[in-house]
N, C-alpha and C positions, 0 to 999 in steps of 0.2 A: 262648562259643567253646570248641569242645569237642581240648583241649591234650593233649599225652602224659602232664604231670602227672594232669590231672585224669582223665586213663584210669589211670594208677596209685593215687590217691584212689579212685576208685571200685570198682576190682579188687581192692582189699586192706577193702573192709566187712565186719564180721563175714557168715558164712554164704553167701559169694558166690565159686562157681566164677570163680575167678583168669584163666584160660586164654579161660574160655569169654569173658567180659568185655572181657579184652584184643585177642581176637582180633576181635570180633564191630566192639569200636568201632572198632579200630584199621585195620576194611576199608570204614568208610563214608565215604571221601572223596570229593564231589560227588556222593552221595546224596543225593534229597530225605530231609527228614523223615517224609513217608507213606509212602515207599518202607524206609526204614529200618524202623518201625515192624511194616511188612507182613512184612518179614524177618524181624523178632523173633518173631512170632505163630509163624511156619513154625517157626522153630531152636527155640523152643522147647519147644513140642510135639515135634518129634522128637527132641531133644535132652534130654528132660524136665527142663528146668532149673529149679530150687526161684523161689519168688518174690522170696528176697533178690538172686538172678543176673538173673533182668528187671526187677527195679525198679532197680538197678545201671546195667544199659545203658537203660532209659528215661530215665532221668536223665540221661545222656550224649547220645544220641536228640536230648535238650530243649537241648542247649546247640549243635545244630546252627546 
């Protein structure tokens, strides 16, 4: 179950845009998970976010 805690766990990983994390999880309520997923692909590409910032929200993604 993907918790406010566990978006703060996962926002504070070494090397992981804080903002980008919080925000991204913190707008996926009643999202599917492939839908979430498919958002990630987008944001992050345009967003060039490093890989510690998408494995971050994949991880969260996975607790949907």
């Amino acid at each position: 179950m993907l918790t406010a805690d566990l978006i703060q766990k996962l926002s504070t990983r070494k090397d992981v845009k804080t903002i980008a994390v919080q925000n991204f999880l913190g707008s996926l309520d009643g999202m599917s998970k492939s839908d979430a997923f498919a958002n990630l692909q987008m944001d992050a590409k345009s967003y060039r976010w490093n890989a510690a910032t998408q494995k971050a929200i994949r991880d969260g993604i996975a607790k949907l």
